[in-house]
C-alpha positions in Angstrom: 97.7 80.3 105.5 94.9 77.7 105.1 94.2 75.9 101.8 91.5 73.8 100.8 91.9 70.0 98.7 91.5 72.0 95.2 94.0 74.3 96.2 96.4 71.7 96.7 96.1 69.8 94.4 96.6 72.4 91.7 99.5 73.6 93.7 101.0 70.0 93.0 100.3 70.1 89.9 102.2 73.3 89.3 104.6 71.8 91.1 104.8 68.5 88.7 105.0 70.8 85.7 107.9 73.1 86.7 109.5 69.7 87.5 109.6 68.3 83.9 110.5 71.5 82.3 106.5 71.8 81.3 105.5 75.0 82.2 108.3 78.0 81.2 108.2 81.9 82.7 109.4 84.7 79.5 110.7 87.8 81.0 109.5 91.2 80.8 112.6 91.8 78.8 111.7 89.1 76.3 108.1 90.2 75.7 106.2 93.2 74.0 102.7 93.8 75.4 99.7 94.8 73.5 96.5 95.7 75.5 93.4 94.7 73.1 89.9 96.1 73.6 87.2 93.5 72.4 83.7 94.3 71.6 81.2 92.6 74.4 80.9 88.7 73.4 83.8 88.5 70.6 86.6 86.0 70.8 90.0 85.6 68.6 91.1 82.5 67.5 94.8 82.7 67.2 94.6 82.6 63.5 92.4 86.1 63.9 94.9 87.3 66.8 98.0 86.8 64.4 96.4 88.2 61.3 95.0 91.6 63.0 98.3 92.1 65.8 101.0 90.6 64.1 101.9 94.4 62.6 102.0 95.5 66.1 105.2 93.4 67.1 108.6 94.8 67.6 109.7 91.3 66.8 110.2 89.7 63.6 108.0 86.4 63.1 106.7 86.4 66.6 105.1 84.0 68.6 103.0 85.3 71.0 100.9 84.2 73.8 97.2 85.7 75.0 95.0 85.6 77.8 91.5 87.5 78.2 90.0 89.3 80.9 86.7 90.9 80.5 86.7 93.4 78.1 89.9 93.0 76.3 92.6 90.5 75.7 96.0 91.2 77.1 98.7 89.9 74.3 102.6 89.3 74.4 104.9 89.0 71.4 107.8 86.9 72.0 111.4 87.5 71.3 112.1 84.3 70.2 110.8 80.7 70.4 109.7 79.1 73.8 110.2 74.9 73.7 107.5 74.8 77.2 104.5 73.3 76.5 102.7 76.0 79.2 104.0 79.5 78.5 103.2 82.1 80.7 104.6 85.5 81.0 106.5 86.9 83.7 104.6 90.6 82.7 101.1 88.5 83.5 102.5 87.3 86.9 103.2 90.2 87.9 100.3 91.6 86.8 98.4 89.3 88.6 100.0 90.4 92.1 99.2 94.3 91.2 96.0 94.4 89.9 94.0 94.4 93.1 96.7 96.2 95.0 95.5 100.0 93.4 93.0 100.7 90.6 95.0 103.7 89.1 98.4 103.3 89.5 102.1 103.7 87.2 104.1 101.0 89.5 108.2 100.9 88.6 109.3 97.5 89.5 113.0 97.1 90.4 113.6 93.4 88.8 116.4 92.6 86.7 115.5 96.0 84.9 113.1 98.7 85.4 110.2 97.2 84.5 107.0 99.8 84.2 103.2 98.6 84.8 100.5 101.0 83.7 97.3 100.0 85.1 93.4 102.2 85.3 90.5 100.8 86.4 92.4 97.6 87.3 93.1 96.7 83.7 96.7 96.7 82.4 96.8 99.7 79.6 101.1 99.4 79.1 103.8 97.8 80.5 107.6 98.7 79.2 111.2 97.7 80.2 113.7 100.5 80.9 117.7 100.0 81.4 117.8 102.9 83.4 114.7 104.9 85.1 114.0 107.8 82.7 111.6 110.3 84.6 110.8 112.2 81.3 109.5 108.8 79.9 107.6 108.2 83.4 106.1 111.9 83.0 104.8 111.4 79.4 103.2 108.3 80.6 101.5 110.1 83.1 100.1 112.5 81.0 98.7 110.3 78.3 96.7 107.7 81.1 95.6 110.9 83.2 97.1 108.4 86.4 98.4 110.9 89.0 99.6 108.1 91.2 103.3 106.3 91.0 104.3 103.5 93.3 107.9 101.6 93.6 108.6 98.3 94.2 112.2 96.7 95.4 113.4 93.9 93.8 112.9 91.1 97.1 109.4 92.4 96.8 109.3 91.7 93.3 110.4 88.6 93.1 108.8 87.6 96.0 105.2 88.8 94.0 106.6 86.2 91.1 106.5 83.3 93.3 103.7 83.7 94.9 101.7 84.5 91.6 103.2 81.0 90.3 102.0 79.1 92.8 98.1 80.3 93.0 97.8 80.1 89.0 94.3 78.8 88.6 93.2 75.8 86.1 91.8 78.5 84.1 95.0 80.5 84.0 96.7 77.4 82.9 94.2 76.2 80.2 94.9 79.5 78.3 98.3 79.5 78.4 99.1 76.1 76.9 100.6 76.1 73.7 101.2 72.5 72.9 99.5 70.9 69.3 99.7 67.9 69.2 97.9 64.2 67.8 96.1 61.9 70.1 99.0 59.6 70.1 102.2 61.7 70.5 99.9 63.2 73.6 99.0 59.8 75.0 102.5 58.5 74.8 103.6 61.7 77.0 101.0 61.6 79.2 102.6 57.4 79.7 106.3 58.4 79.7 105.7 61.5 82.3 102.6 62.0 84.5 101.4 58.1 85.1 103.0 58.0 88.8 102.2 61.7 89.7 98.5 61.5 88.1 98.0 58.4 90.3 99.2 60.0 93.2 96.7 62.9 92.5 93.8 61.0 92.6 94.6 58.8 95.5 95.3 62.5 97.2 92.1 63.6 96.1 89.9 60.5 97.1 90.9 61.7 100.6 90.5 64.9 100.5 87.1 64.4 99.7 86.1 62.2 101.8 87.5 64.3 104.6 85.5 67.8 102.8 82.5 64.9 103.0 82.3 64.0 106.4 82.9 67.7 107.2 80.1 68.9 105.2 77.7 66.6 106.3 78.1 67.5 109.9 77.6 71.2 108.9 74.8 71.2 106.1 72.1 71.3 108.8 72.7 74.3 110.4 73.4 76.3 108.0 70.2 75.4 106.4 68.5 76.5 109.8 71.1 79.3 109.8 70.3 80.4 106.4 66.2 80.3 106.8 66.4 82.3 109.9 68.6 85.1 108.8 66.6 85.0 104.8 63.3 86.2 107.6 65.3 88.5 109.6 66.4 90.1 106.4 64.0 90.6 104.7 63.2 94.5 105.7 66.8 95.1 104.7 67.0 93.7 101.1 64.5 96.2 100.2 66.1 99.3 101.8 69.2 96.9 99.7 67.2 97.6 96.5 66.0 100.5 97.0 69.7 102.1 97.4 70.6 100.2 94.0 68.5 102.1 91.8 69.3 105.1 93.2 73.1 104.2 92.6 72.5 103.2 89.3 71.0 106.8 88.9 74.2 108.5 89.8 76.4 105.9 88.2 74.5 106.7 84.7 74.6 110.8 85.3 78.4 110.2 85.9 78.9 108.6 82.8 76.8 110.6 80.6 77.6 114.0 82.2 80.8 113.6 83.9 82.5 111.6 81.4 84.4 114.8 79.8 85.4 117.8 81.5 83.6 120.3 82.1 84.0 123.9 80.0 85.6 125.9 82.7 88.4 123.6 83.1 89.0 123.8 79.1 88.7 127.3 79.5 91.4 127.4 82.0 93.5 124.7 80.6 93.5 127.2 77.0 94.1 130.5 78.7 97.0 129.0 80.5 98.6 127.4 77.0 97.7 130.8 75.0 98.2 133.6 77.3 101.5 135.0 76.5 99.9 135.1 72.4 98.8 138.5 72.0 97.6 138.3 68.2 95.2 135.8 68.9 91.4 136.3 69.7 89.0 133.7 70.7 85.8 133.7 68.2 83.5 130.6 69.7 83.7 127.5 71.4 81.6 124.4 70.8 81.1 121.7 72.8 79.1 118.2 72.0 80.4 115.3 74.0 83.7 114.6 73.4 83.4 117.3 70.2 84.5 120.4 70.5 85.0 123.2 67.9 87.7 126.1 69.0 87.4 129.2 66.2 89.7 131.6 66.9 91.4 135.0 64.5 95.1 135.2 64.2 97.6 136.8 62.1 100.4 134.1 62.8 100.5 130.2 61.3 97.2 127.8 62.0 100.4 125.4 62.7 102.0 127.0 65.6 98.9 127.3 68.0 97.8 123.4 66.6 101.3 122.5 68.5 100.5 124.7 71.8 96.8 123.3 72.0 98.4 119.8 71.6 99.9 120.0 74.9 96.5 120.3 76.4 96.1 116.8 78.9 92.1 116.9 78.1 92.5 117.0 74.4 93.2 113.9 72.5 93.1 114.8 69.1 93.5 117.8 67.2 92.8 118.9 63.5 92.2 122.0 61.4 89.4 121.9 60.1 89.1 125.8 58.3 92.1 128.0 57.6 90.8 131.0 55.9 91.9 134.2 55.1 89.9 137.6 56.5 92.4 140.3 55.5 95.4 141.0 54.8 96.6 140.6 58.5 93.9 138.1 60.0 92.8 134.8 59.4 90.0 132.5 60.6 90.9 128.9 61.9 88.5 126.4 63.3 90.3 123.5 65.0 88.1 120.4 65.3 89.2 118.6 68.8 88.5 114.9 70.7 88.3 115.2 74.2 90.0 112.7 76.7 87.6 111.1 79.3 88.2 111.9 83.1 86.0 109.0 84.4 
């Protein structure tokens, strides 16, 4: 494996920080996640974080740490109190490893305990700790995130994933997990008593670097300038066709999400003959559908309740409520459930 000057240097910089008991890894065990979903452009200060999440925490008085990722911020309650200035989840690194490894996936990770990773379109939904692996539990998870696939990992592998995580942890990745507050001077007097020799030996490692990255450069920057010129000509046929296969794609990506979001009747249909079939005082009225609204009327002599708790084991609905119980005769009653459908894209 090849690494550039930037790489290495933040690898020794990892490196300095694990060696004064700077940066400090909480285990799976230790943590509760919490995947939140953010409107486009809104941030949480930590104050707003605590204030909003804090009800959420299995933990009394938690601390908890937070990065974000596009669309929502992944948070971690703490058991109890971390002294490390960089705090950084052992749940995240691990994470980190998976996320490009499948884009639907439950993964069971054999660590010190059975740790559990849900993760759909490459974002981490759950992640729970089991003592023992409890298939029922792996089943209902299933079920509720509509993810069909399960992978295991062994515990070498696993720790293995840890390491390597560790060690390619970007400046970024860093920056957010920091948790040290602290006045101008308490923070220069620690940046005197512990990083003056390694910063030193940073920058005299990076001077050279660069210098090397400079005289490579240079030698380069001309033909790839005549490279570049020569192939923008030649290509210039093919970013139209480029184009042109964009907005189709575009096309098909917005029919997909406007009509493919939810599924389609005949598999409800299926899904409620299968769940009701073996109810012989029941008669279907109507069934509405409206986007991810549906309205189910159906006449039954028996309890609106017991057919709410049948239809609730339906994968495609989310939520169910009755809306109208009334009374035709003496024998017959009307009920109109009111239903949320799941997405399947």
């Amino acid at each position: 494996m090849c690494y550039n000057g930037k790489e290495v240097l933040i690898f020794m910089f990892i490196k300095t920080l694990k060696k004064f008991h700077l940066l400090g890894v909480v285990s799976c065990d230790d943590t509760s996640y919490l995947n939140v979903v953010l409107p486009e452009k809104v941030k949480l200060t930590n104050e707003l974080v605590r204030l909003n999440y804090d009800k959420y925490s299995p933990f009394i008085s938690p601390k908890f740490v937070t990065f974000p990722e596009k669309s929502y911020l992944m948070l971690w309650f703490m058991r109890s109190k971390n002294d490390a200035s960089i705090i950084i989840p052992e749940c995240y690194l691990l994470f980190k490893s998976l996320k490009n490894r499948k884009k639907d996936c439950i993964y069971i990770l054999n660590n010190q305990k059975i740790n559990v990773f849900i993760i759909k379109n490459n974002q981490l939904l759950a992640s729970y700790v089991l003592n023992v692996l409890d298939d029922t539990l792996i089943q209902l998870s299933k079920d509720e995130y509509l993810i069909e696939e399960i992978e295991e990992i062994e515990e070498i592998e696993v720790n293995k994933m840890k390491e390597e995580s560790i060690n390619s942890l970007t400046m970024n990745e860093i920056y957010h997990f920091i948790q040290v507050n602290m006045d101008m001077k308490s923070i220069s007097k620690f940046i005197v008593e512990k990083f003056t020799y390694p910063i030193v030996g940073l920058i005299v490692f990076s001077l050279f670097v660069n210098f090397i990255q400079g005289m490579y450069l240079e030698s380069k920057i001309k033909t790839l300038e005549h490279k570049y010129l020569q192939e923008k000509a030649e290509n210039k046929e093919l970013r139209g066709y480029i184009k042109k296969y964009n907005i189709k794609a575009k096309k098909y990506e917005l029919f997909i999400q406007n009509e493919l979001a939810y599924p389609s009747v005949a598999s409800i249909m299926e899904a409620i003959y299968k769940t009701l079939k073996d109810s012989k005082d029941i008669v279907i009225d109507s069934m509405n559908i409206n986007g991810d609204k549906m309205l189910l009327r159906i006449r039954t002599s028996k309890s609106a309740i017991s057919y709410l708790e049948k239809l609730n084991s339906i994968a495609y609905f989310k939520e169910i409520l009755i809306q109208k119980n009334i009374r035709l005769t003496k024998n017959t009653k009307m009920v109109d459930f009111s239903i949320r459908l799941r997405k399947v894209f």
